[in-house]
C-alpha positions as CSV (number, residue, x, y, z in Angstrom):
1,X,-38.7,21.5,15.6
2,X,-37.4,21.5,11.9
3,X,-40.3,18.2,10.9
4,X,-42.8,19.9,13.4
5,X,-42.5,22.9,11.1
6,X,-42.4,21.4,8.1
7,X,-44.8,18.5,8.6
8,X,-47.8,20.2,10.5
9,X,-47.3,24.1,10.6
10,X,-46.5,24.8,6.8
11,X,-49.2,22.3,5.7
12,X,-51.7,24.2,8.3
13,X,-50.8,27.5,7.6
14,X,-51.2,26.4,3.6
15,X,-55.0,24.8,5.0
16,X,-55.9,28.0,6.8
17,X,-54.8,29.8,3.8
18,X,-57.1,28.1,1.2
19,X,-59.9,28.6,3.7
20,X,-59.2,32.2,4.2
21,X,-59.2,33.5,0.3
22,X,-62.1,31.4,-0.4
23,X,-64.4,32.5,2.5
24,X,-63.0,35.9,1.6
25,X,-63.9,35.9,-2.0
26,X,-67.4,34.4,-1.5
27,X,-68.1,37.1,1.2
28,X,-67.0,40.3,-0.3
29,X,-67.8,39.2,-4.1
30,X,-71.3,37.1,-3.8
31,X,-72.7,39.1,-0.6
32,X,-72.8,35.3,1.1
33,X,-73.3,35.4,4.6
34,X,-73.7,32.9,7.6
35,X,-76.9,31.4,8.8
36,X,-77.4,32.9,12.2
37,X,-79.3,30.7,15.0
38,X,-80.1,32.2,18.3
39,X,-80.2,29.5,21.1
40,X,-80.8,29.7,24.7
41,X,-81.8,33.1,25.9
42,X,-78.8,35.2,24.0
43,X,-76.7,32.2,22.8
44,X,-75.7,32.6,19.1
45,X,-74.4,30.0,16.5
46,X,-73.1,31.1,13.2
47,X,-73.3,28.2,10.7
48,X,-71.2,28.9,7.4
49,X,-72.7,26.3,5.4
50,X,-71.0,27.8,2.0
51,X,-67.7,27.5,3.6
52,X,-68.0,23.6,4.0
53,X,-66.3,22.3,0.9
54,X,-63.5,25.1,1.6
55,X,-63.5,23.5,4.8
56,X,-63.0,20.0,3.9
57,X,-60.9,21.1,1.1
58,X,-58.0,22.7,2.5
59,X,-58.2,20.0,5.1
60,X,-57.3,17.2,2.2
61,X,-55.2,19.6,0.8
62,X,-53.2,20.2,4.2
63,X,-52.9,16.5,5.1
64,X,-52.0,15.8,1.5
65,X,-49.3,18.4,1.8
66,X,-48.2,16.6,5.5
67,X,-48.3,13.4,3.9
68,X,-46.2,14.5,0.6
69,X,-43.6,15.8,3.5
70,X,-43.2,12.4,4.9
71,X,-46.1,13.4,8.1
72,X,-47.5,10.9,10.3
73,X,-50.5,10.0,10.5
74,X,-51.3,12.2,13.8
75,X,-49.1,15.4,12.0
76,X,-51.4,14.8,9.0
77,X,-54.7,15.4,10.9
78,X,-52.9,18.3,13.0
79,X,-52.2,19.9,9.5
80,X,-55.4,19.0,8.0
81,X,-57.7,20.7,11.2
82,X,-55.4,23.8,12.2
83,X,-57.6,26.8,11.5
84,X,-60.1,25.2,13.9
85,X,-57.1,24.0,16.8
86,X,-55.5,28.1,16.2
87,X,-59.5,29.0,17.2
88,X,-59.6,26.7,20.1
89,X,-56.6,27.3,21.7
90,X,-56.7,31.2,20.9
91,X,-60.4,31.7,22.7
92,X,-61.7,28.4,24.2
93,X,-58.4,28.0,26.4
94,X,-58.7,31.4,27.7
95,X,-62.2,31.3,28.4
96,X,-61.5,30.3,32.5
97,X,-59.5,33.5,33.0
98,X,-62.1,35.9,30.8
99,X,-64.2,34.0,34.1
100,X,-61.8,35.6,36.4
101,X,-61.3,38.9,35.1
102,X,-63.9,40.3,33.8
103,X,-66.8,40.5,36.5
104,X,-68.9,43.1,34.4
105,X,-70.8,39.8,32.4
106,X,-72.4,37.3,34.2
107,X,-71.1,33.6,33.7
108,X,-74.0,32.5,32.3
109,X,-73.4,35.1,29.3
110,X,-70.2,34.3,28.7
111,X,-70.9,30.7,28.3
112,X,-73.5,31.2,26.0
113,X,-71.1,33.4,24.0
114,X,-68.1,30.4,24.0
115,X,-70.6,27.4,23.6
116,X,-71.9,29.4,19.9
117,X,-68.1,30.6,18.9
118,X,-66.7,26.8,19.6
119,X,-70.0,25.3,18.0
120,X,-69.4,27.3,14.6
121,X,-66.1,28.0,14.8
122,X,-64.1,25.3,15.9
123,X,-66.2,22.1,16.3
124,X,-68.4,22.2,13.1
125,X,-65.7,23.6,10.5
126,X,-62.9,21.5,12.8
127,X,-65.6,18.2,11.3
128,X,-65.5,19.1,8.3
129,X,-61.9,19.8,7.9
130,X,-61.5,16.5,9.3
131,X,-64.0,14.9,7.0
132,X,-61.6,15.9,4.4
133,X,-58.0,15.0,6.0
134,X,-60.0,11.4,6.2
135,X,-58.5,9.9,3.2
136,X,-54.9,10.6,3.4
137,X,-55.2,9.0,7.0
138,X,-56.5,6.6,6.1
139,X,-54.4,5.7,2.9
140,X,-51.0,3.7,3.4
141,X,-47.6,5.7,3.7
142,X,-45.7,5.6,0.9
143,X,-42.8,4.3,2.3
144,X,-44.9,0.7,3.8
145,X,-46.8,0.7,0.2
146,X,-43.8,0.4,-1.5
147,X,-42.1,-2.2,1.1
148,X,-45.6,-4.6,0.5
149,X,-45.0,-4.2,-3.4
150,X,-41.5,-5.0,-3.6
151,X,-41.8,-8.3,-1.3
């Protein structure tokens, strides 16, 4: 538990945290706000197109962080995408039992409502979070760079 915390949950809490202040600070000190796009009959998707390079940036700077704490390559893209996992698993996983008990919305509202939240909140930031993390998986660990060189 000590490396999961270390390796993927500090790193992602530090990602999530870069994103945060710099969504926050464009939004309450630039008036920038999300492209809305209505799709379907009521479906809505929310596309935060001046939050992609905080996006991709606190992904490299989460799997930079994973990788400076000795992280695998799979820990490094856990750290690197965990604001969008933390959206998927707090409102897409739930999503069957909202289905269950809640019978005052019909189905087909509700997954119009989920299919616009996971398309701007957790598939299209998740990309580019990932597009970021992209070059410290890619790049050698430390440890077999420096076993090559010294051979």
């Amino acid at each position: 538990m000590k490396d999961f915390f270390h390796r993927v949950l500090l790193p992602g809490v530090l990602t999530a945290t870069v994103v945060g202040i710099y969504g926050q600070e464009l939004e309450q000190h630039l008036q920038v706000r999300p492209h809305i796009y209505s799709f379907w009959h009521s479906g809505v998707f929310a596309f935060y197109g001046y939050m992609m390079p905080a996006f991709a940036l606190g992904g490299a700077l989460g799997a930079w962080y994973s990788r400076h704490l000795g992280g695998t390559v799979r820990q490094r893209a856990l750290s690197g995408t965990f604001p969008a996992i933390i959206n998927f698993c707090l409102f897409v996983v739930p999503f069957p039992f909202t289905l269950a008990i809640d019978r005052g919305v019909g189905f087909l509202t509700k997954l119009q409502a989920l299919s616009g939240y996971t398309l701007s909140q957790v598939l299209v930031p998740g990309l580019a979070m990932l597009l970021g993390t992209l070059p410290f998986l890619i790049a050698p660990e430390r440890r077999e760079l420096a076993t090559s060189q010294s051979s």
